[in-house]
N, C-alpha and C positions, 0 to 999 in steps of 0.2 A: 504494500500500500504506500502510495505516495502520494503529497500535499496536493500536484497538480491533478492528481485523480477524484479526490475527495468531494464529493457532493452533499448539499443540506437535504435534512428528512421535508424538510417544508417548505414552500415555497417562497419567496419573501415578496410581502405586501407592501405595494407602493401607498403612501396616504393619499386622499384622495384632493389631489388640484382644482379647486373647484374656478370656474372663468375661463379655463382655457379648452375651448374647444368642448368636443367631444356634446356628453347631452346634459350639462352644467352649463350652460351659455346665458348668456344677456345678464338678467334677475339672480342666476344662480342660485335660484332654487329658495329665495328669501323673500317672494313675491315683490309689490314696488312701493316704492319710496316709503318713508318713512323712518320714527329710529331706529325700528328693528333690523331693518337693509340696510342701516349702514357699517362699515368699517369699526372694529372694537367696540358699537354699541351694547350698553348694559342699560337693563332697567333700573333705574332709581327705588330702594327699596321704600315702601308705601311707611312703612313703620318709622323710619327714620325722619319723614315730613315729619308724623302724630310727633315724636317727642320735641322735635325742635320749637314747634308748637305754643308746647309747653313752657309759663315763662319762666325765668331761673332769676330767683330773688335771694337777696343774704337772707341766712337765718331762718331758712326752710327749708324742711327737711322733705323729701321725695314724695311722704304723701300728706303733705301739707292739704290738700284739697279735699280728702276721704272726709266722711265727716264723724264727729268724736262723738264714743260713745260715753255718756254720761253715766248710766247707773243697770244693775241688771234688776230685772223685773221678778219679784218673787211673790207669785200667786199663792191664794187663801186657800187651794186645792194640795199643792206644792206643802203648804204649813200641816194641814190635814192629815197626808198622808205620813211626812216625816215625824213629826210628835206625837206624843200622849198628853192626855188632858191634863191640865196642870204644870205644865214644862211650862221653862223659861224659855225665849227666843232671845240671843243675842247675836252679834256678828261671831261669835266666836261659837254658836252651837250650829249656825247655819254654815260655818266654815265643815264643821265637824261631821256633819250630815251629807257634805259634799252638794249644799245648793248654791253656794257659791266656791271661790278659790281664794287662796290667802292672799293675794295680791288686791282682789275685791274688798276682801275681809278690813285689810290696811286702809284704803282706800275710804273707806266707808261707802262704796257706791252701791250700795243693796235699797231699794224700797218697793216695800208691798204693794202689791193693787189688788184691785176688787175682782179678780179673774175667779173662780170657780166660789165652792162654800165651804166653809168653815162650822163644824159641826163640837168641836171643842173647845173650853177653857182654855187658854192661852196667856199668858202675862208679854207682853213684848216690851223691851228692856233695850235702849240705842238704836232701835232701829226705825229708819221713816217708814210712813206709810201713807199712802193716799185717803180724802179725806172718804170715799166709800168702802174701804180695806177697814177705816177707823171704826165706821158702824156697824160692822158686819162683826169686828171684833167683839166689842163693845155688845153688840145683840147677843155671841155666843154665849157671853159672860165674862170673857177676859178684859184684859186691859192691859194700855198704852202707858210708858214712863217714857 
């Protein structure tokens, strides 16, 4: 065997010239005009307009715009089921119950609403409550500090 005898297992692929001749011609196969037809055209990515958009001010942080949630919502159903008549309700048993989280808990952002019924005695102790959450309480028998 010698070098000048040696031949490839495969054939070797020319890339394909596209404009010259052949059945690539005119358009070359990019229909007309346009930016697509043209030379190194790329699309502008759409997402890249949305952010620029967006204005960029000091001392705001990315989702300055979302909007802040205030307080979580703990209904008289929610109370119902997690206690027994006679419990105390504070931030710290409602931490403990898993109806709110300790960072809520800190926060103080917990108050009650008038969402289902309340069929127990209750004492509630630091925590707000809307003023229909108050009488519903107040109806069971409990009561607000």
């Amino acid at each position: 065997m010698q070098t000048h005898t040696l031949k490839a297992k495969t054939k070797r692929t020319k890339h394909v010239q596209v404009g010259r001749g052949g059945k690539r011609g005119k358009t070359s196969g990019r229909g007309t005009k346009g930016q697509k037809a043209r030379a190194g055209a790329k699309l502008r990515p759409e997402m890249r307009d949305i952010i620029k958009k967006i204005p960029k001010l000091r001392g705001r942080g990315k989702n300055s715009n979302l909007p802040v949630k205030n307080s979580v919502a703990i209904t008289l159903g929610m109370l119902d089921k997690a206690f027994e008549a006679g419990n105390e309700v504070t931030m710290e048993t409602l931490k403990q119950k898993s109806l709110i989280t300790a960072v809520e808990a800190r926060a103080r952002s917990a108050k009650i609403v008038a969402t289902g019924t309340l069929s127990k005695k209750l004492s509630i102790v630091g925590v707000p409550a809307s003023s229909g959450a108050k009488e519903a309480i107040e109806k069971a028998g409990g009561s607000l500090k």
